[in-house]
C-alpha distance (Angstrom), angle and dihedral (degrees) to the residues before:
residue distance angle dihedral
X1 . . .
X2 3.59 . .
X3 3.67 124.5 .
X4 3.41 139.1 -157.2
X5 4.10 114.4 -106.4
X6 4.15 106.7 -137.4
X7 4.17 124.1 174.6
X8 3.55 120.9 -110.7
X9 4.23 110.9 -80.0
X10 3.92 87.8 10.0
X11 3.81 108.6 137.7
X12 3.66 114.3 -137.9
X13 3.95 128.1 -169.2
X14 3.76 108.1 -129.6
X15 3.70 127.5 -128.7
X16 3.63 123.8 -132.9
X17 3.97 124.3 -20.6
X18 3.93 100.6 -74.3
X19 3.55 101.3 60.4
X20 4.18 116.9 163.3
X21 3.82 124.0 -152.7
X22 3.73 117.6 -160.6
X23 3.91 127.9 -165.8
X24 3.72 112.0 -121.1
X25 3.64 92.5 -144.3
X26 3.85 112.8 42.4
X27 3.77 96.7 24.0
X28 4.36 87.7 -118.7
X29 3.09 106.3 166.5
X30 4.01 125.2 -157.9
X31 3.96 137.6 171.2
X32 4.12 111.9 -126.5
X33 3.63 119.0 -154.1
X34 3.75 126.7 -169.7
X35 4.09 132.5 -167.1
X36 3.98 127.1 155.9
X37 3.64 110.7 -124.7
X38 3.68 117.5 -164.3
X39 3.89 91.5 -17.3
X40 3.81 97.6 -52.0
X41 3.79 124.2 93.7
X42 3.69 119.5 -115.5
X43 4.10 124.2 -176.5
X44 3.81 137.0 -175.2
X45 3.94 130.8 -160.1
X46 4.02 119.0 -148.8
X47 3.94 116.9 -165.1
X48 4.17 101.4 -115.7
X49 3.95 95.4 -151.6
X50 4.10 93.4 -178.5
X51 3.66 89.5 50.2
X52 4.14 101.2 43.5
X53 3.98 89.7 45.0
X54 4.09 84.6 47.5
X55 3.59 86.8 47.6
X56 3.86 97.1 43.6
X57 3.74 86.3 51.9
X58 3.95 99.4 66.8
X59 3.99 95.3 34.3
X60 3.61 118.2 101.7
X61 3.49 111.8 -113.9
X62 4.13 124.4 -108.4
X63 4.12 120.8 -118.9
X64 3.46 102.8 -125.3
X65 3.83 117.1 -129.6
């Protein structure tokens, strides 16, 4: 799956309801969902195991220091 690269404290407007949000660094990957509840926005975040160890598969691995 591809995602979507973004800059650290950018806000983004996401599309559709399954939207996925991936750390840049350690490949975690989670699934974000959004609703507005009594006129204020609420979110949640979900680990997505299958898609952080696909992820985690394909990126290069770090040198430890």
């Amino acid at each position: 799956m591809k995602y979507t690269q973004i800059q650290d404290g950018e806000w983004i407007r996401p599309e559709g309801d399954n939207y996925r949000e991936q750390c840049c660094d350690c490949g975690l990957v989670h699934n974000v969902e959004f609703r507005i509840v009594d006129g204020h926005v609420e979110w949640r975040a979900v680990r997505n195991a299958k898609a952080t160890a696909a992820c985690r598969r394909t990126k290069p691995k770090r040198s430890k220091r």
